[in-house]
C-alpha positions as CSV (number, residue, x, y, z in Angstrom):
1,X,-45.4,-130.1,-0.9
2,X,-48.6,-128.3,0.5
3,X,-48.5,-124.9,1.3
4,X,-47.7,-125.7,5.4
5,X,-44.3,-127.6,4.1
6,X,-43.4,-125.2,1.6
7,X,-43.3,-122.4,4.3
8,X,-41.4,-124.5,6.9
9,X,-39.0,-125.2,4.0
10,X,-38.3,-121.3,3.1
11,X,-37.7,-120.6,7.2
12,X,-35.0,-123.5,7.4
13,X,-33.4,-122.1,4.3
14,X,-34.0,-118.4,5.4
15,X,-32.2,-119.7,8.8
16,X,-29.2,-121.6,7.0
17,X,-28.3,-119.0,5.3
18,X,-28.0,-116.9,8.3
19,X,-26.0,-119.2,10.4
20,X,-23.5,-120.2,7.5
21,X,-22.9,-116.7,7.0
22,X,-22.6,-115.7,10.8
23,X,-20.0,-119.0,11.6
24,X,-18.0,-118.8,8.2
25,X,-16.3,-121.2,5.8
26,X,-16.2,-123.5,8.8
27,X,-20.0,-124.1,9.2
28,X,-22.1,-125.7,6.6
29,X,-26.1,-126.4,7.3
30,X,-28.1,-129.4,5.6
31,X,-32.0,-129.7,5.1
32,X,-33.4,-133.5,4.4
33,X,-37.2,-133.5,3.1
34,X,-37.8,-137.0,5.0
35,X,-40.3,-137.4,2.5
36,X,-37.7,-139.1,0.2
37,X,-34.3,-140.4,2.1
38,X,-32.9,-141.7,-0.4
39,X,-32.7,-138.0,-2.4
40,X,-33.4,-136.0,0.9
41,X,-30.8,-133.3,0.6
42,X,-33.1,-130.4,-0.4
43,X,-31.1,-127.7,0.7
44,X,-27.3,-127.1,1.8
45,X,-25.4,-123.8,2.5
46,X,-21.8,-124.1,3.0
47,X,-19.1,-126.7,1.7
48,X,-17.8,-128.4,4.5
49,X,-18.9,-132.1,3.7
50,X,-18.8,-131.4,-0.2
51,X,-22.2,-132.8,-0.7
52,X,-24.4,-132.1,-3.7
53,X,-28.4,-131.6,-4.1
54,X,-30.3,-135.2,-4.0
55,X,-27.2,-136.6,-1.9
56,X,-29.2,-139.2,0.4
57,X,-29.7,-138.8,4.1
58,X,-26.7,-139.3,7.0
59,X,-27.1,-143.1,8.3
60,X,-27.2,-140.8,11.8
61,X,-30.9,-139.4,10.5
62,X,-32.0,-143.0,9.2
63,X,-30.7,-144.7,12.4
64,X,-32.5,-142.1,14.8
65,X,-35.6,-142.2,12.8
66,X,-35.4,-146.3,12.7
67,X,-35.0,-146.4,16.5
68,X,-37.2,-143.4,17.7
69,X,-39.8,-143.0,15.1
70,X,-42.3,-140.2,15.3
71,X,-40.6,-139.6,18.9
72,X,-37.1,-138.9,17.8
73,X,-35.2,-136.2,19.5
74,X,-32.8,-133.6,18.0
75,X,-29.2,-135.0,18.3
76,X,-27.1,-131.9,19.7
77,X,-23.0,-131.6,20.0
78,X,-21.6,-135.1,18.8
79,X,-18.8,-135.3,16.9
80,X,-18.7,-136.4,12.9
81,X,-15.6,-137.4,10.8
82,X,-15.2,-136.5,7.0
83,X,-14.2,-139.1,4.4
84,X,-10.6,-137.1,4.5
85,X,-10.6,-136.9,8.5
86,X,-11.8,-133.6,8.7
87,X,-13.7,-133.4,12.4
88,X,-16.7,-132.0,12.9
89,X,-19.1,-130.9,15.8
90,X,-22.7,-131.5,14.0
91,X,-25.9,-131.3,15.4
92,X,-29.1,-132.7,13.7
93,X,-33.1,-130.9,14.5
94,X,-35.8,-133.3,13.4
95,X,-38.5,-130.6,12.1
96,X,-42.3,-131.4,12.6
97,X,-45.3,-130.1,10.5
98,X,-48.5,-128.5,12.9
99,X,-49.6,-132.4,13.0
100,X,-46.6,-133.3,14.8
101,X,-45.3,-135.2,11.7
102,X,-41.8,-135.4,11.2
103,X,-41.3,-133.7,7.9
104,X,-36.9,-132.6,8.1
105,X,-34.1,-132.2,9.2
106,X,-31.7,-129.6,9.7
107,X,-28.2,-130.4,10.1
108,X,-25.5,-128.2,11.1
109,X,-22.0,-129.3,10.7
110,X,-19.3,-127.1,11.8
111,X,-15.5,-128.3,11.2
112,X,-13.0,-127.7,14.6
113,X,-10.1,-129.4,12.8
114,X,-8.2,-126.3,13.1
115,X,-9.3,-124.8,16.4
116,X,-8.6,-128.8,17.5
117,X,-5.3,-128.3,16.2
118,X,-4.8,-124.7,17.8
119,X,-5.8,-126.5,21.0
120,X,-2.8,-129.2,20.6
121,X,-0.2,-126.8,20.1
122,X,-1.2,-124.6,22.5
123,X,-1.1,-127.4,25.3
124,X,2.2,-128.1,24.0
125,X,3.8,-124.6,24.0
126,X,2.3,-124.1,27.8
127,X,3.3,-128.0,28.8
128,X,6.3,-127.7,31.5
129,X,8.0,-131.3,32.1
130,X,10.3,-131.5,35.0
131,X,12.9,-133.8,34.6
132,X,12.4,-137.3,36.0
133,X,8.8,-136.6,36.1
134,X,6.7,-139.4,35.1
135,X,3.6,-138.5,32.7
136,X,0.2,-139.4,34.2
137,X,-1.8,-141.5,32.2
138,X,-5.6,-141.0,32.8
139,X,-8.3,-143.9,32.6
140,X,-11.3,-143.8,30.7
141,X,-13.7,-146.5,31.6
142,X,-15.3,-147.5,28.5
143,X,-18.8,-149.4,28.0
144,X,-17.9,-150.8,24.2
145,X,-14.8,-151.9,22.2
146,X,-15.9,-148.5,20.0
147,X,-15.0,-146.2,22.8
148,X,-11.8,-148.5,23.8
149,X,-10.4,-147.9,20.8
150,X,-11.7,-144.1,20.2
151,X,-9.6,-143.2,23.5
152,X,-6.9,-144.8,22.6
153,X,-6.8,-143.2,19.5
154,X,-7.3,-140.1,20.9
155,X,-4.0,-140.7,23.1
156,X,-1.8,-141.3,19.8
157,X,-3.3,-138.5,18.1
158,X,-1.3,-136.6,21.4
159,X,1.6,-138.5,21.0
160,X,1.7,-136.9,17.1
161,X,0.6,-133.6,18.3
162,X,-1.5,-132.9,15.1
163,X,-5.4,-134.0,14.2
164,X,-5.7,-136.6,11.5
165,X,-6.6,-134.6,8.7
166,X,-3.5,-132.2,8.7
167,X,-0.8,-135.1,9.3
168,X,1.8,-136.1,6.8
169,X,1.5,-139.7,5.5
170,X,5.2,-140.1,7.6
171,X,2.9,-139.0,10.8
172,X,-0.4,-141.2,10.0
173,X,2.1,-144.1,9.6
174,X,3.5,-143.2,12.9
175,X,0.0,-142.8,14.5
176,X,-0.6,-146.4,13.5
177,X,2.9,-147.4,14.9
178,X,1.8,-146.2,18.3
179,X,-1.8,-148.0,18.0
180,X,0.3,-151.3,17.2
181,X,2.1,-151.1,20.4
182,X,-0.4,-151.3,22.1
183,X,-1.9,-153.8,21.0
184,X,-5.1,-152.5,19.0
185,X,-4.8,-154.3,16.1
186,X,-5.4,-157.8,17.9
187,X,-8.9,-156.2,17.9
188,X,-11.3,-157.5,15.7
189,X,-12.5,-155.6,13.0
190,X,-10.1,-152.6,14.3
191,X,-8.6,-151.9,10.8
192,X,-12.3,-150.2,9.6
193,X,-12.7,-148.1,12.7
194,X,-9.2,-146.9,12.7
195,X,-9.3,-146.2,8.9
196,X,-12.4,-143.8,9.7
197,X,-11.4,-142.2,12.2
198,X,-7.5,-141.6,10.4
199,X,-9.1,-140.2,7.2
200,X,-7.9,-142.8,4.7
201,X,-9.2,-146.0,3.2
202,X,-9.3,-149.9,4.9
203,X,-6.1,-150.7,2.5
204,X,-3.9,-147.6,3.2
205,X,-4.0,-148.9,7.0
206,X,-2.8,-152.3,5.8
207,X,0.0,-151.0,3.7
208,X,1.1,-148.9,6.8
209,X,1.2,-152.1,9.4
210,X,2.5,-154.0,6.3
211,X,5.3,-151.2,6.7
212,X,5.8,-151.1,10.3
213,X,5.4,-155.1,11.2
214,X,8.5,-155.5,8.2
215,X,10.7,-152.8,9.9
216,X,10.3,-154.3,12.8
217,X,11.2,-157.8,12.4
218,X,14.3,-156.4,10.5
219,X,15.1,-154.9,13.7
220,X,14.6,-157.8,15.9
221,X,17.5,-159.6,13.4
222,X,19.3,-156.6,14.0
223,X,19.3,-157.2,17.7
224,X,19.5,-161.4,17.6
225,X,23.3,-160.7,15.6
């Protein structure tokens, strides 16, 4: 490093340390050295993602850098999910030397899991339903498959009551019971996607339809006697 990027890399740290210790346990802050992606985790206050020293950079850096280049544009507010399902709201700052190079980036990721949680059973404490009333089902009009699914996700994680990473395996199953029924899993590729976003591996998801598909055809026998 010259002098120029040693002091840029002292004020990101200098300001990590300030905002992991203002937001809490919660809030963890990242800085990549772009210099060298594949060990560009310089710096890293906070445990939220577990990550060590040398860990390489998010594929959410490499793909904004691959697209926009030199122009990139910090990536504010979007939403991250943890190996385990954890959820986070991260935000990414691409840092520039006094040449207008793009020298880091500082990542904050901060996890709502709980407050998401807190939100969910706060809507169901305050929920009043009348009898006879019919729930109303709002539309989202989608522009990919990705977001098709993400919503509909969304909905069953509603129906459970409870995010992802704080379900029971008996409630993850049940999640993916709800997703069956309607049909997601005639999706291609669905199982990968769902398995992300759920918190567990490609064959836990597998083993769960494998459950639900055999409890059902018992009950269709059931029914046919």
């Amino acid at each position: 490093m010259t002098e120029g990027r040693d002091d840029i890399f002292r004020i990101l740290e200098q300001i990590a340390d300030s905002l992991t210790a203002t937001f809490g346990d919660h809030c963890e802050v990242a800085i990549h050295d772009l210099k060298h992606i594949t060990t560009s985790l310089v710096y890293i206050t906070g445990n939220v993602t577990r990550r060590q020293i040398g860990a390489p950079a998010t594929d959410t850096i490499i793909r904004e850098l691959v697209e926009h280049g030199s122009a990139v544009k910090d990536k504010t507010g979007f939403k991250t999910i943890t190996d385990d399902g954890r959820e986070l709201k991260s935000s990414t700052s691409f840092i520039r030397n006094s040449s207008g190079e793009v020298i880091a980036a500082f990542c904050i990721n901060f996890d709502v899991t709980d407050y998401l949680n807190a939100i969910q059973a706060m809507s169901l404490f305050a929920g009043i339903k009348k009898t006879g009333e019919t729930r109303k089902i709002s539309e989202k009009f989608a522009f990919s498959v990705d977001s098709t699914i993400d919503t509909l996700f969304e909905q069953a994680v509603d129906s459970v009551g409870k995010r992802p990473a704080t379900m029971s395996m008996e409630e993850k199953v049940h999640l993916v019971k709800i997703l069956e029924e309607k049909g997601v899993f005639q999706i291609k590729g669905v199982i990968n996607q769902v398995a992300l976003l759920l918190g567990v591996s490609n064959f836990t998801v597998y083993n769960y339809l494998k459950k639900i598909r055999a409890a059902n055809r018992f009950t269709a026998v059931d029914v046919l006697k």
